[in-house]
C-alpha positions as CSV (number, residue, x, y, z in Angstrom):
1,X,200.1,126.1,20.9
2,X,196.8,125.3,20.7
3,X,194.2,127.4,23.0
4,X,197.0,128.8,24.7
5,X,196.0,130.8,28.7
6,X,198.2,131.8,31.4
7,X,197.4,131.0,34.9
8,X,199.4,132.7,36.3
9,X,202.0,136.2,36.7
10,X,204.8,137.3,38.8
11,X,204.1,140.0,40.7
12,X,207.5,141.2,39.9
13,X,207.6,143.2,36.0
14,X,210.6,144.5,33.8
15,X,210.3,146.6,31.3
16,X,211.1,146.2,28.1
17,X,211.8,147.6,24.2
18,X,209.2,145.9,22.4
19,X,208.0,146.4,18.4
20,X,205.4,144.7,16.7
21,X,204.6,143.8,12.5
22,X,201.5,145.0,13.4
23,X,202.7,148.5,13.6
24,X,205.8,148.8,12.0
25,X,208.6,151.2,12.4
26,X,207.8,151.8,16.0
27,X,209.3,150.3,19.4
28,X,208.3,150.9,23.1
29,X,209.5,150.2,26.6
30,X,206.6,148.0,27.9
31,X,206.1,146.8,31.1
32,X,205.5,143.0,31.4
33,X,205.1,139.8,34.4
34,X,209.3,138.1,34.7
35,X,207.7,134.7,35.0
36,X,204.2,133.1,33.9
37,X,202.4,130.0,34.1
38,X,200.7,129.1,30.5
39,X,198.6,126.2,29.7
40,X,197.8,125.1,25.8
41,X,197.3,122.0,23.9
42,X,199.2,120.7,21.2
43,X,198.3,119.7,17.7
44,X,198.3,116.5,19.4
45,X,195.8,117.2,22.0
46,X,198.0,116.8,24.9
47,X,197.3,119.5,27.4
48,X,200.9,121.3,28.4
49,X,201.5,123.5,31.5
50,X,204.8,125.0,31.6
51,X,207.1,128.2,33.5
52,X,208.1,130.6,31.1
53,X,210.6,133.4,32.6
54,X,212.7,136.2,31.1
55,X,212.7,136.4,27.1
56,X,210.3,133.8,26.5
57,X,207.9,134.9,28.9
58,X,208.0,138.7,27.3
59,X,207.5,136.6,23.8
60,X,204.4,134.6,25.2
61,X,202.6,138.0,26.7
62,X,202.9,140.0,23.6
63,X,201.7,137.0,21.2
64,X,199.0,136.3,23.7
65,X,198.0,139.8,23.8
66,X,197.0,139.7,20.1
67,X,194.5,137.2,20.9
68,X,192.5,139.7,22.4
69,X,193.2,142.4,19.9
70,X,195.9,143.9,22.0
71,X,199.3,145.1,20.8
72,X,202.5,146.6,22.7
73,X,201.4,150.2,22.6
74,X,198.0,148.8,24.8
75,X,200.6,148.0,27.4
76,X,202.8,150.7,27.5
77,X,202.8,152.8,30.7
78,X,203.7,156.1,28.9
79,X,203.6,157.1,25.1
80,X,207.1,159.1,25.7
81,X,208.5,155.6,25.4
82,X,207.6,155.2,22.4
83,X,210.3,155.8,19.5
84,X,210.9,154.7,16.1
85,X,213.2,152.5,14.8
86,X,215.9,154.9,13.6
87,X,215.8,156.6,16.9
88,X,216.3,153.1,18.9
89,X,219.1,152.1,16.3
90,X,220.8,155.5,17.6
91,X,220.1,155.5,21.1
92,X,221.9,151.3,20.6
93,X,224.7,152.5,18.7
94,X,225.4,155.7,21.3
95,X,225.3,152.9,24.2
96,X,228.3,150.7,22.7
């Protein structure tokens, strides 16, 4: 994806447990849009719009996010939702 942009949001959000190489060891519950419209060209130069939804849309807002030198904990509502990755491992293995 070339250029990438989204044109549009959802105005309904989910939030969800995020982490990020950029700062490892860390996760956080982050609010972000269900669906989005994105635009981008590809290494061909053909101009793409496309509906991403659910996973992929999550995927799509956190990359795109980095292009303005953004990363998960920006978008977190509350820093009490922020854990490490032991704690998340615990709180998964408590659920099952």
């Amino acid at each position: 994806m070339i250029n990438p942009e989204i044109i549009w949001r959802s105005s309904d959000t989910a939030k969800g447990w995020e982490g990020c190489l950029s700062i490892p060891g860390l996760r956080g519950q982050v609010p972000r849009h269900r669906r989005i419209g994105v635009r981008y060209l590809t290494r061909q130069g053909e101009q793409v719009e496309e509906e991403l939804d659910g996973f992929l849309a999550r995927v799509f807002q956190h990359e795109f996010n980095h292009t303005a030198g953004l990363v998960f904990v920006n978008r977190m509502e509350s820093t009490r939702e922020l854990v490490t990755e032991k704690e998340i491992l615990r709180l998964i293995c408590r659920a099952e």
